[in-house]
C-alpha positions as CSV (number, residue, x, y, z in Angstrom):
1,X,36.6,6.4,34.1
2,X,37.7,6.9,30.6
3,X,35.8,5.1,27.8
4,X,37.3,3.4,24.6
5,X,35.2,4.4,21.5
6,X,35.8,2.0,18.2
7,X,35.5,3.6,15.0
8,X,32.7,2.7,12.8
9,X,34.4,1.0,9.8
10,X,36.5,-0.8,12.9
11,X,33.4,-2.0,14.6
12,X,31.8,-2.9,11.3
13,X,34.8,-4.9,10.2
14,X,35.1,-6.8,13.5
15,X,31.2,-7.6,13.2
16,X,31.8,-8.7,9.7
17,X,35.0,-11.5,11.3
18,X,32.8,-12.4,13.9
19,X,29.9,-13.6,12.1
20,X,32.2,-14.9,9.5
21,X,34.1,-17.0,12.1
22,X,30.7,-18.1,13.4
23,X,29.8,-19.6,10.1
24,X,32.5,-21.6,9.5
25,X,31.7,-22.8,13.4
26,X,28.3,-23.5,12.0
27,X,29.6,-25.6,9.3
28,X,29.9,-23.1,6.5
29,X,30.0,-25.3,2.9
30,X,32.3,-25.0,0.8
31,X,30.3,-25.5,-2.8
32,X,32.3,-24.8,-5.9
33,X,31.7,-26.7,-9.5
34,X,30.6,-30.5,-9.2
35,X,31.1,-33.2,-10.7
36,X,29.0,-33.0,-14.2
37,X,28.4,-29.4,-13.5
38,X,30.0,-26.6,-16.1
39,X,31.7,-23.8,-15.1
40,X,29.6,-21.6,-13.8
41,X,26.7,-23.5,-12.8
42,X,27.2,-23.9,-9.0
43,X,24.8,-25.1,-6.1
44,X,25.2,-22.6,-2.8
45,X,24.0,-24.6,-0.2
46,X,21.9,-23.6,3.2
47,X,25.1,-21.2,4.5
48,X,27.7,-20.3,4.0
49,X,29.5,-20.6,0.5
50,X,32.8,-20.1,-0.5
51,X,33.1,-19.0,-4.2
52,X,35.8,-18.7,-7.0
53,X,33.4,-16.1,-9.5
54,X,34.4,-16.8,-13.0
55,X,31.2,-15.3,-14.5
56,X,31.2,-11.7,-15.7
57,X,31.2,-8.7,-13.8
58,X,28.1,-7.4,-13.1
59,X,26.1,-5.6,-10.6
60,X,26.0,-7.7,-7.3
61,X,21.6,-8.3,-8.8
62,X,22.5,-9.1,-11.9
63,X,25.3,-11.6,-11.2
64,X,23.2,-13.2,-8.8
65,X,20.4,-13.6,-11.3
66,X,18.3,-16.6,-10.8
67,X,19.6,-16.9,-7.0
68,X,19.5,-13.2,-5.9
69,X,16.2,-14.1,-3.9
70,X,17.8,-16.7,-1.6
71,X,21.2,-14.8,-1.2
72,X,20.9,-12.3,1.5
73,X,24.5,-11.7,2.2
74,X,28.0,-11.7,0.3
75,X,31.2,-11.0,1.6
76,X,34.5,-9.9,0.0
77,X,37.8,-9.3,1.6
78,X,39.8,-6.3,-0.2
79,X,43.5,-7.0,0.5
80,X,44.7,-3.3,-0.5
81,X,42.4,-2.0,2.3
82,X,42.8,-4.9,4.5
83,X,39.1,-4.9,5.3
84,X,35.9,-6.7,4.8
85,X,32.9,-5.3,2.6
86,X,29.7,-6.7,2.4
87,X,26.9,-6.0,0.3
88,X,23.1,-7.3,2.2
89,X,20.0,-7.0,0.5
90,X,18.5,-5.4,3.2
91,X,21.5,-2.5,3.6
92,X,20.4,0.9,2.1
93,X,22.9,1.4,-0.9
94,X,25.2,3.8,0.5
95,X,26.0,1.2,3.1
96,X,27.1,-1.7,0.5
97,X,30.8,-2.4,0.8
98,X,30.3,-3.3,-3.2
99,X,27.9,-3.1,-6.0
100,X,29.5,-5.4,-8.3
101,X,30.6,-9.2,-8.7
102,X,34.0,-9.1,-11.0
103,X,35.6,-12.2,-12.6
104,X,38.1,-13.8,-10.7
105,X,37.4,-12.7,-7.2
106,X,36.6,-14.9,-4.4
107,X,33.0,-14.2,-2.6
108,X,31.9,-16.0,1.1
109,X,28.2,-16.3,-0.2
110,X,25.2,-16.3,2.6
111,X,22.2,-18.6,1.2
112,X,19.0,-19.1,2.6
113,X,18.1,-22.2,0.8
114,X,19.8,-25.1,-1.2
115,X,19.9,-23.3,-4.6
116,X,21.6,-24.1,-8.2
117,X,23.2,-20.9,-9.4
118,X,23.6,-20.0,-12.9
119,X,25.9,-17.4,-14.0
120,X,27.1,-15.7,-17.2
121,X,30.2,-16.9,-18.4
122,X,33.0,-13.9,-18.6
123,X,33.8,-14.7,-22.5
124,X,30.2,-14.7,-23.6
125,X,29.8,-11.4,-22.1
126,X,32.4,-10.2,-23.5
127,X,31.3,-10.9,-27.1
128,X,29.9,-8.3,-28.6
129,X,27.8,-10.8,-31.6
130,X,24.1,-10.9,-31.4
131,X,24.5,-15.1,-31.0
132,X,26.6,-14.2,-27.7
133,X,24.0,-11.9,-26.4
134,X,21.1,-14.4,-26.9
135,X,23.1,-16.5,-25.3
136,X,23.8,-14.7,-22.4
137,X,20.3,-13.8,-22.2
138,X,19.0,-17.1,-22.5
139,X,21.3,-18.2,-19.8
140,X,20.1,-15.4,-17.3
141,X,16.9,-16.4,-17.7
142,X,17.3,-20.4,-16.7
Protein backbone atom coordinates (compact mmCIF):
# COMPACT_ATOMS: atom_id res chain seq x y z
CA UNK A 1 0.00 0.00 0.00
CA UNK A 2 1.13 3.38 -1.07
CA UNK A 3 1.65 6.15 1.52
CA UNK A 4 0.73 9.87 1.23
CA UNK A 5 3.69 12.02 2.52
CA UNK A 6 2.60 16.01 3.38
CA UNK A 7 5.21 18.41 2.79
CA UNK A 8 6.64 20.14 5.68
CA UNK A 9 5.54 23.78 5.19
CA UNK A 10 1.95 21.89 4.40
CA UNK A 11 1.95 19.98 7.64
CA UNK A 12 3.21 22.97 9.54
CA UNK A 13 0.51 25.27 8.06
CA UNK A 14 -2.32 22.76 8.80
CA UNK A 15 -0.89 22.47 12.49
CA UNK A 16 -0.84 26.19 12.68
CA UNK A 17 -5.17 26.18 11.43
CA UNK A 18 -5.79 23.54 13.75
CA UNK A 19 -4.63 24.96 16.81
CA UNK A 20 -5.84 28.25 15.63
CA UNK A 21 -9.36 26.87 15.14
CA UNK A 22 -9.07 25.24 18.59
CA UNK A 23 -8.57 28.53 20.25
CA UNK A 24 -11.23 30.29 19.04
CA UNK A 25 -13.22 26.87 20.24
CA UNK A 26 -11.61 27.60 23.48
CA UNK A 27 -12.99 31.05 23.61
CA UNK A 28 -10.12 32.98 22.09
CA UNK A 29 -10.65 36.97 23.27
CA UNK A 30 -10.80 39.32 21.17
CA UNK A 31 -8.84 42.47 23.21
CA UNK A 32 -8.23 45.60 21.24
CA UNK A 33 -8.13 49.34 22.78
CA UNK A 34 -10.73 49.95 25.82
CA UNK A 35 -12.57 52.20 26.83
CA UNK A 36 -10.12 55.01 28.58
CA UNK A 37 -7.21 53.22 27.09
CA UNK A 38 -4.86 55.15 24.37
CA UNK A 39 -3.83 53.73 21.36
CA UNK A 40 -1.50 51.47 21.97
CA UNK A 41 -1.99 50.50 25.36
CA UNK A 42 -3.81 47.13 25.08
CA UNK A 43 -4.63 44.30 27.70
CA UNK A 44 -4.08 40.52 25.94
CA UNK A 45 -5.94 38.46 27.94
CA UNK A 46 -5.33 34.54 29.20
CA UNK A 47 -5.48 33.26 25.15
CA UNK A 48 -5.92 34.02 22.47
CA UNK A 49 -5.80 37.79 21.26
CA UNK A 50 -6.67 39.25 18.20
CA UNK A 51 -4.65 42.46 17.39
CA UNK A 52 -4.74 45.54 14.99
CA UNK A 53 -0.63 46.61 15.72
CA UNK A 54 -0.36 50.29 15.31
CA UNK A 55 2.98 50.59 17.21
CA UNK A 56 6.16 50.63 15.32
CA UNK A 57 7.89 48.06 13.58
CA UNK A 58 10.19 46.37 15.50
CA UNK A 59 11.69 43.13 16.20
CA UNK A 60 8.97 40.60 17.36
CA UNK A 61 11.12 41.21 21.42
CA UNK A 62 11.23 44.60 21.14
CA UNK A 63 7.61 45.21 20.08
CA UNK A 64 6.49 43.00 22.71
CA UNK A 65 8.48 44.85 25.29
CA UNK A 66 6.95 44.89 28.70
CA UNK A 67 4.74 41.62 27.71
CA UNK A 68 7.38 39.51 25.77
CA UNK A 69 7.51 37.26 29.02
CA UNK A 70 3.87 36.18 28.93
CA UNK A 71 3.58 35.97 25.13
CA UNK A 72 4.68 32.64 23.91
CA UNK A 73 3.16 32.55 20.59
CA UNK A 74 2.09 35.10 17.72
CA UNK A 75 0.58 34.29 14.59
CA UNK A 76 0.40 36.19 11.19
CA UNK A 77 -1.34 35.19 8.11
CA UNK A 78 0.62 36.40 4.82
CA UNK A 79 -1.94 36.70 2.08
CA UNK A 80 0.67 36.84 -0.90
CA UNK A 81 1.88 33.31 0.24
CA UNK A 82 -1.40 32.28 1.46
CA UNK A 83 0.20 30.69 4.57
CA UNK A 84 0.50 31.00 8.20
CA UNK A 85 3.86 32.05 10.03
CA UNK A 86 4.47 32.02 13.53
CA UNK A 87 7.14 33.15 15.49
CA UNK A 88 7.32 31.03 19.44
CA UNK A 89 9.64 31.86 21.86
CA UNK A 90 10.77 28.50 22.23
CA UNK A 91 11.43 27.98 18.09
CA UNK A 92 15.21 28.07 17.27
CA UNK A 93 15.36 31.30 14.92
CA UNK A 94 15.65 29.80 11.65
CA UNK A 95 12.22 28.27 12.37
CA UNK A 96 10.41 31.80 13.01
CA UNK A 97 7.88 32.47 10.30
CA UNK A 98 8.82 36.36 11.29
CA UNK A 99 11.16 38.46 13.25
CA UNK A 100 9.38 41.57 13.22
CA UNK A 101 5.95 43.27 14.30
CA UNK A 102 5.18 46.09 11.38
CA UNK A 103 2.51 48.79 11.78
CA UNK A 104 -0.65 48.07 10.52
CA UNK A 105 -0.72 44.26 10.43
CA UNK A 106 -3.07 42.13 12.25
CA UNK A 107 -1.37 39.53 14.90
CA UNK A 108 -3.56 36.38 16.74
CA UNK A 109 -1.45 36.94 19.96
CA UNK A 110 -1.03 33.73 22.46
CA UNK A 111 -0.80 34.98 26.23
CA UNK A 112 -0.14 33.14 29.23
CA UNK A 113 -1.50 35.56 31.65
CA UNK A 114 -3.92 38.65 31.80
CA UNK A 115 -1.30 41.32 30.82
CA UNK A 116 -1.55 45.34 29.90
CA UNK A 117 0.66 45.82 26.85
CA UNK A 118 2.39 48.87 26.08
CA UNK A 119 3.73 49.68 22.83
CA UNK A 120 5.64 52.34 20.94
CA UNK A 121 3.54 54.54 18.97
CA UNK A 122 4.58 54.43 15.06
CA UNK A 123 4.92 58.39 14.83
CA UNK A 124 7.15 58.68 17.87
CA UNK A 125 9.47 56.28 16.42
CA UNK A 126 9.54 57.75 13.62
CA UNK A 127 10.86 61.09 15.02
CA UNK A 128 14.13 61.44 14.84
CA UNK A 129 14.26 64.54 17.95
CA UNK A 130 15.98 63.62 21.13
CA UNK A 131 12.32 64.54 23.08
CA UNK A 132 10.77 61.65 20.77
CA UNK A 133 13.42 59.24 21.66
CA UNK A 134 13.07 59.86 25.45
CA UNK A 135 9.81 59.38 24.88
CA UNK A 136 9.92 56.23 23.24
CA UNK A 137 12.28 55.04 25.71
CA UNK A 138 10.41 56.10 28.58
CA UNK A 139 7.48 54.32 27.19
CA UNK A 140 9.34 50.91 26.61
CA UNK A 141 10.33 50.90 29.89
CA UNK A 142 6.58 51.21 31.69
Amino acid sequence: MASRRVSRPLQVGLILTLAIALGALAGWASAGAQEGEAAGDVTLLRGGNLIAYTGATLPVEEALNNVEPAVSRVWHWDAAGQVWEAWDRALPAILLGFTQLETGQAYFIYADSDVPWIWIPALVARCETSEAKSLASAAATV
